[in-house]
C-alpha positions as CSV (number, residue, x, y, z in Angstrom):
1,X,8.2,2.3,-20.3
2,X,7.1,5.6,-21.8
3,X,9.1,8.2,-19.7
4,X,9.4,11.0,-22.1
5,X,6.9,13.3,-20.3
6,X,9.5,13.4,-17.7
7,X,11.6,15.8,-20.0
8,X,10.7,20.1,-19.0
9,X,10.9,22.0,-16.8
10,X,8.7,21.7,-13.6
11,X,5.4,23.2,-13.2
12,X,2.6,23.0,-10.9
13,X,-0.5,22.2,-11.9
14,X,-4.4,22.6,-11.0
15,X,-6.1,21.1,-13.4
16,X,-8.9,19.3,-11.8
17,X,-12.5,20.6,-10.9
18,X,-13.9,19.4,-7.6
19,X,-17.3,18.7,-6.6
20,X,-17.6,17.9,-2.7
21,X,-20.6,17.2,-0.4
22,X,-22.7,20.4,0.3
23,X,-20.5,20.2,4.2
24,X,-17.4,19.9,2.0
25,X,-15.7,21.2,5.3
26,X,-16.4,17.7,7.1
27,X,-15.6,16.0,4.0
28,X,-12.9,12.7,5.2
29,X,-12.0,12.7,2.1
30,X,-9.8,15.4,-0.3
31,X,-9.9,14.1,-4.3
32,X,-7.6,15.7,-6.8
33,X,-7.3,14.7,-9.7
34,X,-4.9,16.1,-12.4
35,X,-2.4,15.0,-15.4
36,X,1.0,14.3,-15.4
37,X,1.5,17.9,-17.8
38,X,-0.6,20.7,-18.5
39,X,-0.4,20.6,-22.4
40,X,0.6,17.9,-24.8
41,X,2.1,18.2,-28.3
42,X,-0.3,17.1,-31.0
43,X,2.3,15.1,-32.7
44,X,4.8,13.0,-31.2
45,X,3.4,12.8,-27.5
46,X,2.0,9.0,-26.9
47,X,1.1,8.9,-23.3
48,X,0.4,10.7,-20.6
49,X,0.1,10.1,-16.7
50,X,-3.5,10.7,-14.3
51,X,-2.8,11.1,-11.2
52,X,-5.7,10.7,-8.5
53,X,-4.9,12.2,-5.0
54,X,-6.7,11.2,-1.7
55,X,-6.0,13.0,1.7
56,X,-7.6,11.4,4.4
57,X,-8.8,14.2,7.1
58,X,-7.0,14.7,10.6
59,X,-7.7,11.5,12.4
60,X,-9.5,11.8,15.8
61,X,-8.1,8.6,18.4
62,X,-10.6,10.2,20.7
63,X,-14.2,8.9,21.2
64,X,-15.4,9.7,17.7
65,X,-13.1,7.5,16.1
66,X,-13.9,4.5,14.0
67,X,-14.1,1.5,16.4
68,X,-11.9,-1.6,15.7
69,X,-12.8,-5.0,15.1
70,X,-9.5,-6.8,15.1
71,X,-7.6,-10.3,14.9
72,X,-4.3,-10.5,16.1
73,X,-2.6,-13.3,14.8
74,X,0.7,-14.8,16.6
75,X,3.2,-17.4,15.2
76,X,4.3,-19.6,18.2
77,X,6.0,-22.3,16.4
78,X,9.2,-23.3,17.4
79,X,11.1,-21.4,15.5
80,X,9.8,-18.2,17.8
81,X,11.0,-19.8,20.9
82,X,13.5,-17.2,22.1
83,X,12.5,-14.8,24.1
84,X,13.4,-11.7,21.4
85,X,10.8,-13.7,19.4
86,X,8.4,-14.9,21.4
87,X,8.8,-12.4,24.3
88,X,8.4,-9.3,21.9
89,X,5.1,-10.6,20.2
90,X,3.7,-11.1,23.6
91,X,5.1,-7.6,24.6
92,X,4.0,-6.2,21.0
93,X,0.1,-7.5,20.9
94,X,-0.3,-6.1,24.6
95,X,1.1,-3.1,24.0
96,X,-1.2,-3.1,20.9
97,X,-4.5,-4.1,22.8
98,X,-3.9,-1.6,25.7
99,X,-5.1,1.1,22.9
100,X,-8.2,-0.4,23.2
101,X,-11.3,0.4,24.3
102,X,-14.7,-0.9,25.3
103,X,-16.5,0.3,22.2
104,X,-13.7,-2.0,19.8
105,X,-13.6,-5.8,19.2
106,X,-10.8,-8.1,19.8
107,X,-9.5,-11.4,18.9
108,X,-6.4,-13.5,19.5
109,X,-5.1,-16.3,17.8
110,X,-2.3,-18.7,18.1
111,X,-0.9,-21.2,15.9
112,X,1.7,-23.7,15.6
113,X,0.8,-26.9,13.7
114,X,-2.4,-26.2,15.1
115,X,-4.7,-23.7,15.5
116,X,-5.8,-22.4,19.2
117,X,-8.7,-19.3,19.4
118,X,-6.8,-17.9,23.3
119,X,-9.9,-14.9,22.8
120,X,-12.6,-15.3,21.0
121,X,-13.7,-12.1,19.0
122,X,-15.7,-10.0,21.8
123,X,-15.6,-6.3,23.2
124,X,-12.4,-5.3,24.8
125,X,-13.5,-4.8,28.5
126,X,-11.3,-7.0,30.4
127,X,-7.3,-6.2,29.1
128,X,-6.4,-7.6,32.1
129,X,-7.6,-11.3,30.9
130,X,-6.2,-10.7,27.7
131,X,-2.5,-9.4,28.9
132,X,-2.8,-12.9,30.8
133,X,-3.6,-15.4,28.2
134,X,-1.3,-13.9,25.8
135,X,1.6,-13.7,28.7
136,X,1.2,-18.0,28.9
137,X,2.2,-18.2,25.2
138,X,5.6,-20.5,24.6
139,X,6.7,-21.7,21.3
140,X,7.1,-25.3,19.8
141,X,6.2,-27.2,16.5
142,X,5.9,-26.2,12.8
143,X,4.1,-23.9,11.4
144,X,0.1,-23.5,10.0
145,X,0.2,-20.4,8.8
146,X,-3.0,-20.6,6.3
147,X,-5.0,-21.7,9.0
148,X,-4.0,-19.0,11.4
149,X,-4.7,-16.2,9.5
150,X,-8.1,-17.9,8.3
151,X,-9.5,-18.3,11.8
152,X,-8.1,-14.9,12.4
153,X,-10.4,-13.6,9.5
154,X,-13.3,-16.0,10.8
155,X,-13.0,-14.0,14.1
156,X,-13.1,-10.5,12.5
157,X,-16.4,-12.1,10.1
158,X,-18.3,-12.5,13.0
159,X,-18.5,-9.0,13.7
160,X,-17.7,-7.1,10.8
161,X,-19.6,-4.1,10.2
162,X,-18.7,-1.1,7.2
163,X,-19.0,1.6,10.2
164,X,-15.6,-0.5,12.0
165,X,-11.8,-0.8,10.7
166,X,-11.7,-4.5,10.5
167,X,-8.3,-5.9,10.7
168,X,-6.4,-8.7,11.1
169,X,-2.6,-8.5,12.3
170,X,-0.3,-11.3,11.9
171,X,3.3,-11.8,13.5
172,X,5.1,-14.9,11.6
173,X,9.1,-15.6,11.8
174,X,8.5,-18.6,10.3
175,X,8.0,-20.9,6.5
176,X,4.5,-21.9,6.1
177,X,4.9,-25.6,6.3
178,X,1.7,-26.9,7.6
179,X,-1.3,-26.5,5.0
180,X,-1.6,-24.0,2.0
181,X,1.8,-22.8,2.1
182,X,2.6,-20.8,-1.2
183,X,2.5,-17.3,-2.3
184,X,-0.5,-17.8,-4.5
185,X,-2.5,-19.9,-1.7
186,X,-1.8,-16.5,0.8
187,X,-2.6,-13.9,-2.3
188,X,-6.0,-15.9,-2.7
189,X,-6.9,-15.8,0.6
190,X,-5.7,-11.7,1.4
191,X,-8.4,-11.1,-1.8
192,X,-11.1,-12.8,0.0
193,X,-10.5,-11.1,2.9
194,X,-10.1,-7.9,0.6
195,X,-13.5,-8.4,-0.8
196,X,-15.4,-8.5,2.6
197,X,-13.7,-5.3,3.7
198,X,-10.8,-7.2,5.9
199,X,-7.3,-6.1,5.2
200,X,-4.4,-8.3,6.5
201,X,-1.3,-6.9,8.1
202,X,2.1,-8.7,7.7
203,X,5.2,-8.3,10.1
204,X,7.4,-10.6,9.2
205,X,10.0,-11.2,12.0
206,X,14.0,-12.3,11.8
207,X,15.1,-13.5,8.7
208,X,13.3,-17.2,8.1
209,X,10.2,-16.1,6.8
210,X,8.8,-16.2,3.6
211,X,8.5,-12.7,2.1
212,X,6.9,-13.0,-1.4
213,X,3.8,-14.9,0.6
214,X,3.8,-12.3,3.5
215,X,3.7,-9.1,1.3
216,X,1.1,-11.2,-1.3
217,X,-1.3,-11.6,1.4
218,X,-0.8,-8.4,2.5
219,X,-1.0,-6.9,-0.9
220,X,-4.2,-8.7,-2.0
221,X,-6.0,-7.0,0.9
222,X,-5.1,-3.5,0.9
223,X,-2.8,-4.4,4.4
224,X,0.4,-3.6,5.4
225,X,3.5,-5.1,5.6
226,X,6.6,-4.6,7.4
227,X,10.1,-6.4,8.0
228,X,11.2,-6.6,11.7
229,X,14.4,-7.5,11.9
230,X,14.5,-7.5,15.8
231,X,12.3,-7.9,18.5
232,X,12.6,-4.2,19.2
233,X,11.8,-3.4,15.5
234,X,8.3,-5.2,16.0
235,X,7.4,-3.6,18.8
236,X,7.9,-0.2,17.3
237,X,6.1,-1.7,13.9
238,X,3.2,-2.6,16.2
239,X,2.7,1.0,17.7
240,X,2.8,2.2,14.4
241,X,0.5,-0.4,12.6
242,X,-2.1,0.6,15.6
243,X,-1.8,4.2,15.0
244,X,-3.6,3.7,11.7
245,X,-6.2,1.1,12.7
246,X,-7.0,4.3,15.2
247,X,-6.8,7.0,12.7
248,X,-8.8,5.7,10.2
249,X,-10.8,8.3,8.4
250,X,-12.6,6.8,5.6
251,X,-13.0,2.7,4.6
252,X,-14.7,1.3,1.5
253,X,-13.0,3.5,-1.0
254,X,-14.2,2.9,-4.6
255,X,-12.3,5.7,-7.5
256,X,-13.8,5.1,-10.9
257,X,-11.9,6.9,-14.0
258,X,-13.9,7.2,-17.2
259,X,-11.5,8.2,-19.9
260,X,-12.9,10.2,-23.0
261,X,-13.3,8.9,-26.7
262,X,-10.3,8.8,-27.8
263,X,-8.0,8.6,-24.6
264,X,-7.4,5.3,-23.5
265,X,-6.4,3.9,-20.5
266,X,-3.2,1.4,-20.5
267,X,-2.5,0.7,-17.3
268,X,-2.6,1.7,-13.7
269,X,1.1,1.9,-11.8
270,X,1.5,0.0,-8.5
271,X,-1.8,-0.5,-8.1
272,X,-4.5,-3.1,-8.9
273,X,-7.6,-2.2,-11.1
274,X,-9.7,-3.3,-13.4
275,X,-9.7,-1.5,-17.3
276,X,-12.8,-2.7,-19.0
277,X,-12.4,-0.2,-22.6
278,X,-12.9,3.2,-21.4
279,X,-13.6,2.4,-17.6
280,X,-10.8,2.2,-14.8
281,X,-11.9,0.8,-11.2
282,X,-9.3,0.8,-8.4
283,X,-10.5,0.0,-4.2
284,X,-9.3,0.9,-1.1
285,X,-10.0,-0.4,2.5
286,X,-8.9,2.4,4.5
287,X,-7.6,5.3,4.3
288,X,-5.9,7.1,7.2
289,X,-5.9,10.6,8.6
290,X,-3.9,12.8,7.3
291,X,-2.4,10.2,5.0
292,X,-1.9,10.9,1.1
293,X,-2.2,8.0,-1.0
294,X,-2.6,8.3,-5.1
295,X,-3.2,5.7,-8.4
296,X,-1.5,6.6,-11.3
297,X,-3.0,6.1,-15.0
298,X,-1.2,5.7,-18.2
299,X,-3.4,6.9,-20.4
300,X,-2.8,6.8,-24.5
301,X,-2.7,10.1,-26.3
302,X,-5.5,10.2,-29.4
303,X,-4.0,10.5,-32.6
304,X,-4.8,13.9,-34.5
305,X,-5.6,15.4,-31.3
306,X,-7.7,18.8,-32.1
307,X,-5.4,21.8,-31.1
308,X,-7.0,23.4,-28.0
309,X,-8.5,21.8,-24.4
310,X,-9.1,18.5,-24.1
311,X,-11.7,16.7,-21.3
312,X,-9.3,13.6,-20.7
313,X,-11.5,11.5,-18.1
314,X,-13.8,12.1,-15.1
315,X,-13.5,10.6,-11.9
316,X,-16.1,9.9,-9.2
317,X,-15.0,8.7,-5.4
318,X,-17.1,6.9,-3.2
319,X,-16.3,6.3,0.4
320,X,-17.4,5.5,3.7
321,X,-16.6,8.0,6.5
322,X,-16.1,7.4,10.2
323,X,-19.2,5.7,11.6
324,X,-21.3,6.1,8.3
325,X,-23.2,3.4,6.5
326,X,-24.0,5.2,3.4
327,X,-21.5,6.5,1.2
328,X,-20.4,9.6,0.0
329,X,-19.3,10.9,-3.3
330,X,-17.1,13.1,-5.2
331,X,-15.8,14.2,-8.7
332,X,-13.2,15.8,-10.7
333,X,-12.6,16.5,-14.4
334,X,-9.2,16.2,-15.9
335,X,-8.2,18.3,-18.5
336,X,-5.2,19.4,-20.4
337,X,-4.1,21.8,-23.9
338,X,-3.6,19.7,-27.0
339,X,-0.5,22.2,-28.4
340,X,1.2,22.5,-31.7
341,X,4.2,23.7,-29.6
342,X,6.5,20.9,-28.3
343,X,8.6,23.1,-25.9
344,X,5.4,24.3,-24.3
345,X,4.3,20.6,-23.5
346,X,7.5,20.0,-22.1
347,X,7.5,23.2,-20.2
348,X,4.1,22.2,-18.5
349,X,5.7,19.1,-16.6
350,X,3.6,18.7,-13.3
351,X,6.2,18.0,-11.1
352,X,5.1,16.2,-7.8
353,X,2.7,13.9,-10.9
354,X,6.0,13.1,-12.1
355,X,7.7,12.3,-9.6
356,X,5.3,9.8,-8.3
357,X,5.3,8.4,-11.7
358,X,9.4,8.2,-12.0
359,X,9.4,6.5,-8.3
360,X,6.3,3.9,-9.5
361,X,8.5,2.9,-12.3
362,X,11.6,2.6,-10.6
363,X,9.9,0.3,-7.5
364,X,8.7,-1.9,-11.2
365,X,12.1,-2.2,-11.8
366,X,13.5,-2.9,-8.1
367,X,11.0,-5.5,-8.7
368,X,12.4,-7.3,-11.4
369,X,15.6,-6.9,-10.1
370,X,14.6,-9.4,-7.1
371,X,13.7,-11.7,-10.1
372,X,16.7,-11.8,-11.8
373,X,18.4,-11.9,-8.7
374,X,16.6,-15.0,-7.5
375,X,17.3,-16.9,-10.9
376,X,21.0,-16.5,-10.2
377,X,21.8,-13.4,-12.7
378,X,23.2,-11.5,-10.4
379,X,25.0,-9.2,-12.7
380,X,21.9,-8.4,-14.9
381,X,20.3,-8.2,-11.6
382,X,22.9,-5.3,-10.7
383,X,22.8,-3.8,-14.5
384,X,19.3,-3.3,-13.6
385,X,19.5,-1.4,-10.5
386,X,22.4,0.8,-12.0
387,X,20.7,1.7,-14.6
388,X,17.2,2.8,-12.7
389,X,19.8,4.6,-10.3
390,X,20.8,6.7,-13.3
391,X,17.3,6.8,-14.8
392,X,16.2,8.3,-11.5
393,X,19.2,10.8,-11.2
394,X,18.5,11.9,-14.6
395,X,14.2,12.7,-14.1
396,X,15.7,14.3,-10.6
397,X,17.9,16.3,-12.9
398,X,14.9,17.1,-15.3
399,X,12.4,18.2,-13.0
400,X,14.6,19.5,-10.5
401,X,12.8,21.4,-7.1
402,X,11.7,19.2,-4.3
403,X,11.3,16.0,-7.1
404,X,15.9,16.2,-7.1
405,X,15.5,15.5,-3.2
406,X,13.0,12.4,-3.5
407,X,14.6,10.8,-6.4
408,X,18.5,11.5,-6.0
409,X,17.6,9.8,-2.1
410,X,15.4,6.8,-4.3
411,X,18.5,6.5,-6.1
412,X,21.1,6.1,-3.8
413,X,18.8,2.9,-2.0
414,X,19.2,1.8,-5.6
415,X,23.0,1.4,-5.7
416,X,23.4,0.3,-2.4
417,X,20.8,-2.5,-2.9
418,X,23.1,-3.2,-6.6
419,X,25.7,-3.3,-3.9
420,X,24.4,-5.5,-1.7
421,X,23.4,-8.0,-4.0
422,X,27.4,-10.4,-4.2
423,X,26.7,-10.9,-0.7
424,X,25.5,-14.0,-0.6
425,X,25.4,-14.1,3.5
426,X,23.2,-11.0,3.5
427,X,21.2,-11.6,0.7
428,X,18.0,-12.9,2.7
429,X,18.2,-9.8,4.7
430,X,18.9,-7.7,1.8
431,X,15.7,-9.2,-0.3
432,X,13.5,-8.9,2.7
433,X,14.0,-4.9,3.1
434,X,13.3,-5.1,-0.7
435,X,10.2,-6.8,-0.6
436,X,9.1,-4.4,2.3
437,X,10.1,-1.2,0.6
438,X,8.5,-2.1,-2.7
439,X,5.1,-3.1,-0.9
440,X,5.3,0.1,1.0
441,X,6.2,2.3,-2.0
442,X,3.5,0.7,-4.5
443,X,0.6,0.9,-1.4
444,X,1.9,4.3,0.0
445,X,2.3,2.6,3.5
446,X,2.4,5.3,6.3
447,X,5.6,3.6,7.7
């Protein structure tokens, strides 16, 4: 990884040009779009960072919020039989339905090694009903866990609509051994959800469960995903899950990047798109209130860059705002200087751009740390987290500011996970926070 732009002092930046709807005041949407440094040297500079910035507008949970049209999804195998378990989900999907309102849509589903619909997708008028079917579950049997989440998404499809968050929530403690059972299958099935506009939460419960397939499934459709060590914790996860299906502010998020002759686009960080020569494409589901979330682009520096301003790439946003059908759309420009001068590219560093970009790589290589860690290295598995502690202390160093509070803290998770990793009686523990911090770092989950 390239990481010299990294190197400077930190400077902020406002590169980007704007152009919002003529009410750009009710705009649920705030794009900026700048570079990872102001000016680049002509010689010697290879790549530089994009950064594309969405702020969803404050969220309303009043009456002009977006209304829900969700699928709660509940593991009652038998490996959920004690009451922490079993007695928490019940307590959890309550708690989470009583938010509810007359205007949103609500299903539950059950599964074992079969499949039971206890509420059919329908308006939420009667939380009386539901608190009672869902107070009758008991656990027993293995565990379908394919085919729950499917007839979870089957319930949303019946009434999904662009102007509704459409969501399904699932609550597993368990190994999917019944049916489609590996990461793959559960990534395949969270992109077809994905595609219609569905995204798929995971809360994966004690430590049995499978984590890779939990935060695929999540990760294929723009869901969350959590780790819930306790009962408590998932009860706590569940109030906060529902505070975003109820602050949606904008769904169907589409950013395309069109890079300039010359500047081409390597790869996006933490987040999926698809590069097609000059064209980047990246999509969103949601996109809360008040929440910030951001792609980052590695773009390639043009050799013999002309001294002077450079137009780097243009980006359009289109989106879908609370209780709209028809989309609306912004744009940016990115620019930076093309300088003879090496210390004034370095002095042009764009810290909070930078930042983003050293935490990105850093969460690439937590990553491959699992990896090697799973094969059975475990001391290249610890080389590797040492080393992106010290590669995190030393861009904290660089950029100083608020950037030496972010990474130095990024850092210390780092050695304490290199810690962690001899113990083999806490490593399933220690692997699922992992999985859960890396899902939330690459998707900028809200908690």
């Amino acid at each position: 990884m390239h990481v010299m732009s990294l190197i400077g002092a930190a400077t902020l930046l406002a590169a980007a040009t704007v152009t919002l709807p003529a009410a750009a005041s009710a705009a649920a949407v705030k794009l900026q779009a700048e570079p990872g440094q102001a000016a680049v040297a002509a010689k010697g500079t290879r790549t530089i960072y994009l950064r594309i910035g969405l702020e969803g507008a404050a969220g309303d949970t009043g009456a002009s919020r977006m209304p829900v049209n969700v699928a709660i999804v509940i593991d009652r195998s038998g490996s959920m039989q004690s009451e922490d378990k079993i007695g928490k989900a019940r307590e959890a999907a309550i708690m989470g339905l009583s938010r509810l309102g007359s205007s949103d849509i609500a299903a539950v589903v059950a599964y074992n090694h079969e499949v039971e619909l206890l509420a059919p997708a329908s308006k939420v008028t009667d939380h009386g009903a539901l608190e009672r079917l869902i107070a009758q579950l008991t656990a027993n049997g293995n565990t379908a866990l394919y085919a729950g989440t499917d007839q979870g998404i089957r319930e949303v499809e019946k009434f999904i609509a662009r102007d509704k968050v459409n969501r399904v929530i699932l609550i597993s403690d368990g190994l999917a051994n019944v049916g489609p059972s590996s990461p793959e299958e559960l990534a395949a099935l969270g992109r077809r959800a994905g595609s219609k506009g569905i995204s798929v939460t995971t809360i994966g419960l004690g430590l049995g469960y499978n984590e890779d397939l939990m935060a695929k499934l999540a990760y294929n459709s723009d869901g969350n995903h959590a780790f819930a060590e306790t009962g408590d914790d998932l009860v706590r996860i569940f109030n906060s899950e529902f505070g975003d299906v109820l602050s949606v502010a904008a769904s169907e998020i589409i950013i395309h990047i069109e890079c300039r002759a010359g500047w081409k686009p390597i790869r996006m960080l933490g987040r999926e798109a698809e590069i097609k020569g000059q064209s980047v494409t990246a999509r969103l589901n949601q996109l809360y209130g008040k929440q910030q979330k951001y792609l980052l682009l590695e773009v390639e520096v043009p050799e013999g860059a002309t001294v002077g301003e450079a137009d780097v790439a243009d980006v359009r946003l289109s989106y879908l705002g609370k209780g709209e059908t028809t989309p609306t759309e912004a744009s940016a420009g990115i620019k930076v200087r093309v300088t003879e001068k090496t210390e004034e590219a370095n002095a042009s560093i764009n810290e909070p751009v930078m930042t983003d970009v050293a935490v990105q790589v850093s969460n690439e290589r937590n990553e491959q740390a699992v990896e090697l860690r799973d094969k059975g290295d475990v001391k290249a598995a610890k080389k590797l987290l040492e080393e992106n502690a010290a590669y995190l202390k030393d861009a904290a160093g660089r950029l100083g500011g608020a950037a030496a509070g972010v990474l130095n803290g990024v850092a210390a998770s780092a050695e304490s996970q290199a810690a962690a990793l001899d113990d083999e009686a806490q490593w399933g523990k220690t692997r699922k926070a992992m999985r859960a911090d890396q899902h939330k770092t690459k998707s900028q989950q809200s908690y």
